[in-house]
N, C-alpha and C positions, 0 to 999 in steps of 0.2 A: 504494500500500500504506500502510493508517496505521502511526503510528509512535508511542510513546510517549518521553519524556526524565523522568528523577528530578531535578526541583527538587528536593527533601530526602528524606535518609533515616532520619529521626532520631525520637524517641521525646520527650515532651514538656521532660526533663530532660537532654536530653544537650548536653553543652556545646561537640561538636565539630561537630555537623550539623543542617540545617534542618530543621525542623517536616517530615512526611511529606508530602509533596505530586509528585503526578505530572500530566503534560501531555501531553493526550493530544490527536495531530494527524491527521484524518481530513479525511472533506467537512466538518466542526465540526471548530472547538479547543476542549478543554474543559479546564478546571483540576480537577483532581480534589482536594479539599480547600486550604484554607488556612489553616493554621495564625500564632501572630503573628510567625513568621520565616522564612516561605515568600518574599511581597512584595519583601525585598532579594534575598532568593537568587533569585528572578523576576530584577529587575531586573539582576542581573547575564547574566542570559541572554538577558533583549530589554526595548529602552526600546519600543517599540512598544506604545501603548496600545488598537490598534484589533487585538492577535493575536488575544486569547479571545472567544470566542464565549459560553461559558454557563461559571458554575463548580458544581461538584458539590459539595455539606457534606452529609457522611456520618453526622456528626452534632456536636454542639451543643459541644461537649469543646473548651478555650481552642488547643488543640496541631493541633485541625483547622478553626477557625473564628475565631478574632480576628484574623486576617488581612485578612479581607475587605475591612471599612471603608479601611483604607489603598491596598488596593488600589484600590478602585473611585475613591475621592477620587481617587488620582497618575492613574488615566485620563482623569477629568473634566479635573484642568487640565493633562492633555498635549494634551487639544483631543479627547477623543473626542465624537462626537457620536452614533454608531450603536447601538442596545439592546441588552442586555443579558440573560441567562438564569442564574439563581442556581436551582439546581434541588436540591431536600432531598426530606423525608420530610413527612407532615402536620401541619399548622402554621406550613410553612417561611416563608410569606408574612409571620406575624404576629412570626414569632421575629426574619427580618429586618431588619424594619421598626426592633421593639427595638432591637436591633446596633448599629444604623446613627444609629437615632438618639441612642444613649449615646456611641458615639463622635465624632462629630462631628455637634452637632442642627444642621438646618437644609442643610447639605452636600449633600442629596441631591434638594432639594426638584426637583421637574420644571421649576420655569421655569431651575435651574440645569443641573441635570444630564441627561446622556443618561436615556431609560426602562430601569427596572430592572425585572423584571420576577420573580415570584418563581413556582414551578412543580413541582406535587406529586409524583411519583414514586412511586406506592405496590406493594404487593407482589403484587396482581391481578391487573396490565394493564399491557404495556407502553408506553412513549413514542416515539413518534414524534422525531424532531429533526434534521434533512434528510436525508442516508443515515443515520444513526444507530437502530438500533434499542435503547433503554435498560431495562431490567429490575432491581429490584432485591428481594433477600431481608435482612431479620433476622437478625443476629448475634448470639454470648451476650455483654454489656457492660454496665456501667455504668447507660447513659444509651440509650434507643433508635438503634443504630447500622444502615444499610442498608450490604451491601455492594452494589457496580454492575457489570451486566455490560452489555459493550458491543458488538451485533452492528451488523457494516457488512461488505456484501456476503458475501465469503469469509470474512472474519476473524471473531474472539470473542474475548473482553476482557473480565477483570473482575478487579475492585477490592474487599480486602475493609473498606474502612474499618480500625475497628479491632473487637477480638472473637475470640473464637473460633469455629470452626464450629458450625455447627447444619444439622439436617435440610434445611432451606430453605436456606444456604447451600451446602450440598453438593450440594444438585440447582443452583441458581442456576451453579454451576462447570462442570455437567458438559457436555464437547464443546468446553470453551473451549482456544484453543492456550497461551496465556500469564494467568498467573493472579497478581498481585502480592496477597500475604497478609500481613499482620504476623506477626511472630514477638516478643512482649514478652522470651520467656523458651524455653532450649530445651525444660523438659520443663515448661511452663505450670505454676508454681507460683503464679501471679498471677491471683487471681479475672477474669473478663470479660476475660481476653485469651488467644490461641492463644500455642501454643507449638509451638516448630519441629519438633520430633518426631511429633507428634501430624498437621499440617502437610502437610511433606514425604510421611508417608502415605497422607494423602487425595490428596495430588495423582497420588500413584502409582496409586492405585485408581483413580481416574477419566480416567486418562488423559493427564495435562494435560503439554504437551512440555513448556513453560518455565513455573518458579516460580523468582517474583522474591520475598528473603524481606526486612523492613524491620523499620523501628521498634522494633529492639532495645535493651532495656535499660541502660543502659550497664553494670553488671557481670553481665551476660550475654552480653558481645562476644564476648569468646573461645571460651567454648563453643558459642553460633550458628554462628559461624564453622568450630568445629572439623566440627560436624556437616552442615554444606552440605560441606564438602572430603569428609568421606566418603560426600556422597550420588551418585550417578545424575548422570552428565550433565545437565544439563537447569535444576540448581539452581542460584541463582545469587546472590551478596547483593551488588546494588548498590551505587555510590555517587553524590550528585548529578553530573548532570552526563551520566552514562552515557544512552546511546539504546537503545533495540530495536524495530527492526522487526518488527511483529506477522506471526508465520510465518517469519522469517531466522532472528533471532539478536541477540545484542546486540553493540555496536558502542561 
């Protein structure tokens, strides 16, 4: 059965918790976003550089992507050797490239490093990626944001980046058992982000057993909070570190 773990649950300013990022463990491990303080909160949950398999950027936003470089450098000199799968929206390859090489030029070059590999994801057609089956929809945000769902066998999984819903992401959701969504704000007063109210609704309408809600605001704690306590079973506001198995429950 896969399983997901909350590396971070946190929103780009908040000064108690890590960058959002989730780790998701199937026949693939995949990182689902990296933000620039995901990497230590990683590492306090595994020095293993050969865990991940491929990492997902949701999109381009410092709080889910300047993570990366560090990450990938501490694998090269823990001795990985085996490639790698950095999978975005279009352009990913070139935005990359960028990243990588503003943060450390030359670090990545191939006679040094394992193959990095970069791999489009768009809203058409799905991905293939060994039982993995990956799909992703358009959020409303910012910056182009994909949310991911993720079918593997039984299971359905999906991720909304950050954003609030839209059309395409509310079909993207539907049929899934466990749905992790941001919530910036309870009643989205925050342009390009969902808000928990709004949320929690949709998950009800389509079905979804577990909503995991995240990346709350920091003076939005309390009332996210208050309103997951009087929702529905099923809601739930993680912290890092917490597990759930996709179809049990969280642990």
């Amino acid at each position: 059965m896969p399983e997901i773990t909350f590396v971070g649950t946190g929103e780009a300013f908040d000064p108690d918790l890590p960058n959002t990022s989730v780790l998701y463990r199937g026949d693939r491990t995949l990182l689902l976003d990296c933000g620039y303080s995901v990497p230590q909160a990683l590492w306090r949950m595994t020095r293993d550089p050969d865990l991940i398999d491929a990492i997902w950027s949701s999109h381009s936003h410092a709080d889910h992507s300047f993570g990366i470089p560090a990450l990938l450098l501490w694998m090269r000199v823990g001795g990985r050797t085996r490639p790698l799968t950095v999978f975005g929206g279009p352009g990913v390859g070139k935005w990359l490239a960028k990243l990588l090489d503003l943060a450390y030029p030359g670090g990545y070059d191939p006679a040094r490093c394992f193959a990095i590999e970069a791999v489009e994801v768009g809203t058409a057609a799905p991905v293939e990626f060994g039982d993995l089956r990956l799909r992703a929809a358009r959020s409303d945000h910012g910056v182009r944001n994909l949310a991911l769902r993720i079918d593997e066998g039984d299971s359905a999984f999906a991720y909304s980046g950050d954003g609030a819903p839209t059309e395409a992401t509310r079909a993207l959701y539907g049929g899934v058992g466990v749905l992790v969504h941001e919530c910036h704000a309870d009643r989205d007063p925050y342009a390009g982000h969902g808000g928990a109210e709004a949320v929690v609704a949709m998950a009800a309408q389509l079905g979804v057993a577990t909503l995991c809600v995240l990346h709350v605001a920091v003076d939005q704690k309390a009332a996210v909070a208050a309103r997951v306590a009087q929702s529905e079973p099923g809601v739930t506001l993680p912290a890092p570190g917490d597990r759930l198995d996709l179809g049990r429950g969280c642990r």
